[in-house]
DOVO-774474 format. One record per residue: residue number from 1; x, y, z of N, C-alpha, C in turn. Coordinates in Angstrom, 1 decimal. Layout:
// residues N
{NUM; {X; Y; Z}; {X; Y; Z}; {X; Y; Z}} ...
//
This chain:
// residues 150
{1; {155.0; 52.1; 91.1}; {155.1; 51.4; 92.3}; {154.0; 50.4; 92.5}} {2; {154.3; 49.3; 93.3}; {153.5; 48.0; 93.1}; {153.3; 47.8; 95.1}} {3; {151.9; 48.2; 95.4}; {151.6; 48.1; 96.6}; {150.9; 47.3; 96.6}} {4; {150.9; 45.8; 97.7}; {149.6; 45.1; 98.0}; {148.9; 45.4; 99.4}} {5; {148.3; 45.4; 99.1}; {147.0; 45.6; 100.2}; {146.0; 44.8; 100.7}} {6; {145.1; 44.9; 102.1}; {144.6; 43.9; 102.7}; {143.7; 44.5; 103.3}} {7; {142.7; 45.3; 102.8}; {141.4; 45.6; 103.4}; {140.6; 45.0; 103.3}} {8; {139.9; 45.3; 104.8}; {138.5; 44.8; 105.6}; {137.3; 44.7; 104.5}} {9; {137.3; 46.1; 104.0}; {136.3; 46.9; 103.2}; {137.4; 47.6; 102.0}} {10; {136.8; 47.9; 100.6}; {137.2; 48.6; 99.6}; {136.7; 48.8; 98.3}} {11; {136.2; 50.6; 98.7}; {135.1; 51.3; 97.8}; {136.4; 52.1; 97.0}} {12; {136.2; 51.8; 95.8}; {137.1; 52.9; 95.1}; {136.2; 54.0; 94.6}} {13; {135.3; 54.4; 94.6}; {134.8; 55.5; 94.4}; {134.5; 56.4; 93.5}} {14; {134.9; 55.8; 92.4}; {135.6; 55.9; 91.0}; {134.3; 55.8; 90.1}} {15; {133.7; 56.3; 89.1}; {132.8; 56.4; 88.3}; {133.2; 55.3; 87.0}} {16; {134.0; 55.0; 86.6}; {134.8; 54.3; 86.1}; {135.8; 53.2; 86.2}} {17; {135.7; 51.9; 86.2}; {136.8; 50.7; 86.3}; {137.1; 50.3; 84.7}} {18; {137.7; 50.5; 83.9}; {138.2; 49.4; 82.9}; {138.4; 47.9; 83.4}} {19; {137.8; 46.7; 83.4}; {137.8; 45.2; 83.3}; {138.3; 44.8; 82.5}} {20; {139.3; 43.9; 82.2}; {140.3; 43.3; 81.2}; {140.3; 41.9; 81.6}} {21; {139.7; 41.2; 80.6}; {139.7; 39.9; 80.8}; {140.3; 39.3; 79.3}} {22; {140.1; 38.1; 79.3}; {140.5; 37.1; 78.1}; {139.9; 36.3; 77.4}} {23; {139.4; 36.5; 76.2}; {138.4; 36.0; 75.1}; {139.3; 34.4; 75.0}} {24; {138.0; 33.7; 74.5}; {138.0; 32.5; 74.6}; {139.8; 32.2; 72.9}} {25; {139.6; 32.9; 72.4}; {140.7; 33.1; 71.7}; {142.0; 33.3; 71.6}} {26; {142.1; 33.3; 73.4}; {143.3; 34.3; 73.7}; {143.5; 35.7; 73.5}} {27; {142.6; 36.4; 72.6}; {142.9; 37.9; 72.4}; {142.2; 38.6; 74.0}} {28; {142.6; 40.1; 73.9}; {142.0; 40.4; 75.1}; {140.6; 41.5; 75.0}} {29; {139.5; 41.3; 76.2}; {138.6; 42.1; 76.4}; {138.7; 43.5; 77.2}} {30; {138.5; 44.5; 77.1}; {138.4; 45.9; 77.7}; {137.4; 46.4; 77.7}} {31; {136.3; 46.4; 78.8}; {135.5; 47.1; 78.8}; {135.1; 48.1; 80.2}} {32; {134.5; 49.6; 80.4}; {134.3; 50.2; 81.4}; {133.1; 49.6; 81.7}} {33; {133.0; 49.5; 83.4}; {132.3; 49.2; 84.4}; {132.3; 50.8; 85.1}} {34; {131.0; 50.1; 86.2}; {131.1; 51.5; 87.2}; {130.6; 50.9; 88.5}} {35; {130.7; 49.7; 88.3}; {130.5; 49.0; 90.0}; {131.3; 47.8; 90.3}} {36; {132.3; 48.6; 91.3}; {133.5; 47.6; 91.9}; {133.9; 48.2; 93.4}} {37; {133.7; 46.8; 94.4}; {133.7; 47.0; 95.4}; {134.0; 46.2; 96.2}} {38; {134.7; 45.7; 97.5}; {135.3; 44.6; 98.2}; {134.3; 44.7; 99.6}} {39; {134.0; 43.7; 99.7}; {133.8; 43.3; 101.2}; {134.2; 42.2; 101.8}} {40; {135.2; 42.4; 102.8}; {136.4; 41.8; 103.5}; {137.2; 41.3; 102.0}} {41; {137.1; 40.1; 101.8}; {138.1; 39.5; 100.4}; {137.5; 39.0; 99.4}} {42; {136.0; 39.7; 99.1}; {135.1; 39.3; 98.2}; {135.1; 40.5; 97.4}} {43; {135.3; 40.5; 96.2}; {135.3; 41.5; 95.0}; {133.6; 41.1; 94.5}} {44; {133.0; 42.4; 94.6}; {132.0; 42.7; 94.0}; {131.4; 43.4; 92.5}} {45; {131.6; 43.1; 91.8}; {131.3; 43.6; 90.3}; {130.0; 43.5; 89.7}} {46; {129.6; 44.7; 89.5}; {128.2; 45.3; 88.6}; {128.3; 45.3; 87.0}} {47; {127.8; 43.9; 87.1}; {128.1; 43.8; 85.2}; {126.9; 43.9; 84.3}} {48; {126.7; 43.8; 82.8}; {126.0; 44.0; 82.2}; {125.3; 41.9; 81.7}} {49; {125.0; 41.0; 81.9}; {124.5; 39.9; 81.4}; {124.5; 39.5; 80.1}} {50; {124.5; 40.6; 79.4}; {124.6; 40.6; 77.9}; {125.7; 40.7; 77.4}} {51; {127.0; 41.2; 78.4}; {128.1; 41.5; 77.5}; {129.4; 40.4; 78.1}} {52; {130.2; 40.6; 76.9}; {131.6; 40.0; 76.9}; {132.5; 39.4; 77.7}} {53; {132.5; 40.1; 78.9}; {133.2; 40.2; 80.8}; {132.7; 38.9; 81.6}} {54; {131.1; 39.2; 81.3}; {131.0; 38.1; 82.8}; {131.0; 36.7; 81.7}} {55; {131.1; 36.7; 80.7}; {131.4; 34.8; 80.2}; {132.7; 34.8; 80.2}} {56; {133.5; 35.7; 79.9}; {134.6; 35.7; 79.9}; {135.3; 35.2; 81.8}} {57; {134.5; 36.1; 82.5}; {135.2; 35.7; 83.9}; {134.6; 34.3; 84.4}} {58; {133.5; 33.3; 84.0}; {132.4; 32.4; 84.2}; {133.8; 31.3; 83.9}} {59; {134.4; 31.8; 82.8}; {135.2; 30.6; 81.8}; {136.7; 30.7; 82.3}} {60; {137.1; 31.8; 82.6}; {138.9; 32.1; 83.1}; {139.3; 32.3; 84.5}} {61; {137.6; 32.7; 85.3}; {138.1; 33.4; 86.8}; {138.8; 34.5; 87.0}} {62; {139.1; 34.9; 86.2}; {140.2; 36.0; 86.3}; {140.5; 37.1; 85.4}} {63; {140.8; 38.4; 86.0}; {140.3; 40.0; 85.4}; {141.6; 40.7; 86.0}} {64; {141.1; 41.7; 85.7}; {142.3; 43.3; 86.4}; {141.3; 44.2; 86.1}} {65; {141.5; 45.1; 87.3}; {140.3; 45.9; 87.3}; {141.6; 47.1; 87.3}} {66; {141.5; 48.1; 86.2}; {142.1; 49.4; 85.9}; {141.4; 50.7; 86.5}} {67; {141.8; 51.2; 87.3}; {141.7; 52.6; 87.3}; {142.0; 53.9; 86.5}} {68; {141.2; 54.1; 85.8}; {141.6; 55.4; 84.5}; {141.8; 56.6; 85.7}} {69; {142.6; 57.3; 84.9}; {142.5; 59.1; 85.7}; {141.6; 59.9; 84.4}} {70; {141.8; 60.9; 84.6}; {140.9; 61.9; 84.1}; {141.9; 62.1; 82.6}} {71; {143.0; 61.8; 82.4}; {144.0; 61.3; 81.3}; {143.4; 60.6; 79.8}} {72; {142.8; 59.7; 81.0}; {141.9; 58.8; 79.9}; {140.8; 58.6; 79.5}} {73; {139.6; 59.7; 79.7}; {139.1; 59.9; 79.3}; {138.2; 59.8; 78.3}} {74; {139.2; 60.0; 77.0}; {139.1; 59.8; 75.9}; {138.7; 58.4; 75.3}} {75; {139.5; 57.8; 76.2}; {139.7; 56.4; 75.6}; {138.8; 55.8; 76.3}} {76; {138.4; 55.8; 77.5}; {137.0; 55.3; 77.9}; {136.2; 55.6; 77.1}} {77; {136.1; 56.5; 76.6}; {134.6; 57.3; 75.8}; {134.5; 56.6; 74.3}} {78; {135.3; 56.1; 74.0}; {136.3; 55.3; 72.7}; {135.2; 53.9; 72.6}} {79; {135.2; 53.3; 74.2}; {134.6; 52.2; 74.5}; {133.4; 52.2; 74.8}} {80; {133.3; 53.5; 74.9}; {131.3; 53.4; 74.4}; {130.4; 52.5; 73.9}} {81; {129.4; 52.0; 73.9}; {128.6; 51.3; 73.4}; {129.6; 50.4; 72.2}} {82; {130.2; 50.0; 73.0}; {130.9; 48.6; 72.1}; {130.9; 47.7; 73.0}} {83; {131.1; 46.2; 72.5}; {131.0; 44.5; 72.9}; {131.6; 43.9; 72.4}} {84; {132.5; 43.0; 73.3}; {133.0; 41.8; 73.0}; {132.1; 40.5; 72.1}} {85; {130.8; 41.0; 72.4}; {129.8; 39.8; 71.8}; {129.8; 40.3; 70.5}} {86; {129.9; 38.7; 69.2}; {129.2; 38.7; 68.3}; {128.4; 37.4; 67.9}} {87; {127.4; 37.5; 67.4}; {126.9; 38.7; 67.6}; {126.3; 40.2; 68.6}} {88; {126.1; 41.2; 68.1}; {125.7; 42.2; 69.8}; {124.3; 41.5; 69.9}} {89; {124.2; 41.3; 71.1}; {123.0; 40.8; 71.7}; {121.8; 42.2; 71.5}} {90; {120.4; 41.5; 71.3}; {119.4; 42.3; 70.8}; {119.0; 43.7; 72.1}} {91; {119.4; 43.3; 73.7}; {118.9; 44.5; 74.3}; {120.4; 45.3; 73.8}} {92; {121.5; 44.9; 73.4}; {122.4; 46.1; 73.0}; {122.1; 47.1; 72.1}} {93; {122.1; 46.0; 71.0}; {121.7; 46.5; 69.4}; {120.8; 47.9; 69.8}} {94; {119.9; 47.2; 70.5}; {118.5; 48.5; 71.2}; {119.0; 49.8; 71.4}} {95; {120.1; 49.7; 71.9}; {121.0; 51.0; 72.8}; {121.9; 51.4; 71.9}} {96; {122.9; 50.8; 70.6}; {123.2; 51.3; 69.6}; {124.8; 50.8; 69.9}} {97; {125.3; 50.0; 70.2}; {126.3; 49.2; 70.7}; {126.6; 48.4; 69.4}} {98; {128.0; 48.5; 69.3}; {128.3; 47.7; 67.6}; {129.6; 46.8; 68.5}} {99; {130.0; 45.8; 67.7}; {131.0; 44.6; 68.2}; {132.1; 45.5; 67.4}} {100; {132.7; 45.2; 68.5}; {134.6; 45.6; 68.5}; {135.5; 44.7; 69.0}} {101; {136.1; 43.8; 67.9}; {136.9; 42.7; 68.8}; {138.0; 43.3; 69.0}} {102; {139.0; 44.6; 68.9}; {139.9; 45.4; 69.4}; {139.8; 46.6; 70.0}} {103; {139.7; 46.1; 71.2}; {139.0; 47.2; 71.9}; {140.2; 47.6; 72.9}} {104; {141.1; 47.1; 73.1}; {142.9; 47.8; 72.8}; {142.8; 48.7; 72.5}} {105; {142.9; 48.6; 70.8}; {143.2; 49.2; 69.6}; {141.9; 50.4; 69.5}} {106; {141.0; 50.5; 69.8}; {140.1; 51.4; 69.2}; {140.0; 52.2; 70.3}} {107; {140.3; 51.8; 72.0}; {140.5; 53.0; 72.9}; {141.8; 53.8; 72.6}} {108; {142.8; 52.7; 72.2}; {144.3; 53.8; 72.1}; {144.8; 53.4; 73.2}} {109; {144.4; 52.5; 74.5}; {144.9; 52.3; 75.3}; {146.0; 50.8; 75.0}} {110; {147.4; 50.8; 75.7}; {148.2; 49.3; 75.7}; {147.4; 48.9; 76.6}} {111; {147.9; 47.3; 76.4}; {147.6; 46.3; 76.9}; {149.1; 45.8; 77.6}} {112; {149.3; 45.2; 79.0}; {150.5; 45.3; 79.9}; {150.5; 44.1; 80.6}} {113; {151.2; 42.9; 80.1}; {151.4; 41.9; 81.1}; {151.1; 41.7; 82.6}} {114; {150.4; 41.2; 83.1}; {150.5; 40.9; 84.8}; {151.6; 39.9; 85.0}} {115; {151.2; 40.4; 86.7}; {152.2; 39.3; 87.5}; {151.6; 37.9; 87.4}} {116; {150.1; 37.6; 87.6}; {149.9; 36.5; 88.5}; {148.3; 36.4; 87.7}} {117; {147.6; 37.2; 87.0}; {146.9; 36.7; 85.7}; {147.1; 36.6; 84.2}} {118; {146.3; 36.2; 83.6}; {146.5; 36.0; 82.3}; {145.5; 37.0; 81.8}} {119; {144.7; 38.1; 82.5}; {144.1; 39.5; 82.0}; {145.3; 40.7; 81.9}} {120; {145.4; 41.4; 80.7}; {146.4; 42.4; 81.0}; {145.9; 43.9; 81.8}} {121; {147.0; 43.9; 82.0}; {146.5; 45.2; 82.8}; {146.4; 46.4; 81.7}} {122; {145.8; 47.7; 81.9}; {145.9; 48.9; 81.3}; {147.1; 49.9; 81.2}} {123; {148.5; 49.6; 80.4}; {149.6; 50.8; 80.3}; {149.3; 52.2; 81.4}} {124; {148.3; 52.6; 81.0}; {148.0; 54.2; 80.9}; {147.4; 54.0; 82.6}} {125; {146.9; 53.5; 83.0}; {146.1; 53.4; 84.3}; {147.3; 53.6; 85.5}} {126; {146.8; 54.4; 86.2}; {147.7; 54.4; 87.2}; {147.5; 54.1; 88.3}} {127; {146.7; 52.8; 88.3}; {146.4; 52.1; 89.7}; {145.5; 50.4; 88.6}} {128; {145.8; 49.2; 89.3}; {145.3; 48.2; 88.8}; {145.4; 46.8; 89.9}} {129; {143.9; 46.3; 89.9}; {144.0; 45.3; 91.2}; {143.3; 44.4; 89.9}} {130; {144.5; 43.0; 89.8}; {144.3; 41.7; 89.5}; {143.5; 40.8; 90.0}} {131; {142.5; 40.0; 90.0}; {141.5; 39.1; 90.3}; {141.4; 38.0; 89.9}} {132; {141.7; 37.0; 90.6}; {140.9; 35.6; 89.9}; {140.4; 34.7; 91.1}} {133; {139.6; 34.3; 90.9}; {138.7; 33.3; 92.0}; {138.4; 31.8; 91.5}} {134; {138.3; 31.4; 92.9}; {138.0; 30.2; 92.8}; {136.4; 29.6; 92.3}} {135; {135.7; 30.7; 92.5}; {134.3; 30.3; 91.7}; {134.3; 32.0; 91.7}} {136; {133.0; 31.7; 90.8}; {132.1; 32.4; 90.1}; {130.6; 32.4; 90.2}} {137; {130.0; 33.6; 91.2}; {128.6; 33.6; 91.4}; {128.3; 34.5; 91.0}} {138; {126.7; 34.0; 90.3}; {126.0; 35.0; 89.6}; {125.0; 35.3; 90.7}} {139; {124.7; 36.7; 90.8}; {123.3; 37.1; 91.9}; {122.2; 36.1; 91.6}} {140; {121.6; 36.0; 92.6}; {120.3; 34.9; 92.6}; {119.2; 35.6; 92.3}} {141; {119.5; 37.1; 91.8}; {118.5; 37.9; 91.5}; {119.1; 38.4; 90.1}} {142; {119.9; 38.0; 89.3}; {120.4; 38.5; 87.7}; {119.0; 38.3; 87.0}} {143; {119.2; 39.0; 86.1}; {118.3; 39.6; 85.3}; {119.3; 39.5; 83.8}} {144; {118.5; 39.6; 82.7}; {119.2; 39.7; 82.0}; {120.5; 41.1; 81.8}} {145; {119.8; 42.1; 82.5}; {120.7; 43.5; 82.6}; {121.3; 43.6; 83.2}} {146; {121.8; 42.5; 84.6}; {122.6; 42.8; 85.2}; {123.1; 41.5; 86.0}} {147; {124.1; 41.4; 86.2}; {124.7; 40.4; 86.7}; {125.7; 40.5; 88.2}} {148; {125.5; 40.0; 89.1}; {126.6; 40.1; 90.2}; {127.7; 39.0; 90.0}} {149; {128.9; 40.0; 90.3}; {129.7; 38.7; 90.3}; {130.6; 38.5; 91.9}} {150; {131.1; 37.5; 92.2}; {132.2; 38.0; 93.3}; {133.1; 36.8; 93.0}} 
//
């Protein structure tokens, strides 16, 4: 079932988002997040500066944010310390993060056409909110570790 919605405010609450975006290649990116949040019609995203997602959303504007259930698990865990970057940038390498340009393929998770981006959604996810904006802001306080987006 395909519900849209129009909240004020929107905390998913969720320990876990899969972000799917699209490499400069056309191939696609999948990575878990754990900060995604709405206020009024501003999507808030807690990203990492070093990885794959936020150049990717800098350059296309547009994602799908997946909701895993407890189903998938697995396949989040799959996406562990992997990156779209190659090379892995040096604070990764640090933490033990190796480049995975199928990261599809190495969670086990499909990849699922949208309506209205060019990020696919998650098969397996049983909940998925599409994203694309007209700009792209980085916090005026990013750091290398961390990035705001809206």
């Amino acid at each position: 079932m395909h519900i849209k919605s129009e909240p004020a405010i929107l905390y998913f609450g969720t320990p876990v988002v899969l972000i799917s975006t699209v490499n400069e290649d056309g191939s696609y990116n999948l990575a878990p997040m754990s900060s995604a949040f709405w206020l009024g019609w501003r999507c808030v995203l807690g990203l990492s500066a070093a990885s794959k997602t936020p150049q990717n959303l800098r350059r296309t504007r547009e994602c799908v944010l997946n909701l895993p259930s407890v189903n998938e698990v697995g396949a989040v865990n799959r996406l562990a310390r992997t990156t779209g970057t190659d090379p892995v940038p040096e604070v990764k390498q640090r933490r033990g993060y190796r480049f995975e340009r199928d990261k599809f393929g190495i969670s086990g998770l499909t990849p699922l056409a949208s309506e209205t981006v060019a990020a696919p959604r998650v098969s397996q996810c049983p909940c998925s909110s599409k994203r694309s904006s007209r700009r792209y802001m980085a916090s005026p306080t990013m750091t290398r570790r961390n990035a705001g987006v809206c």
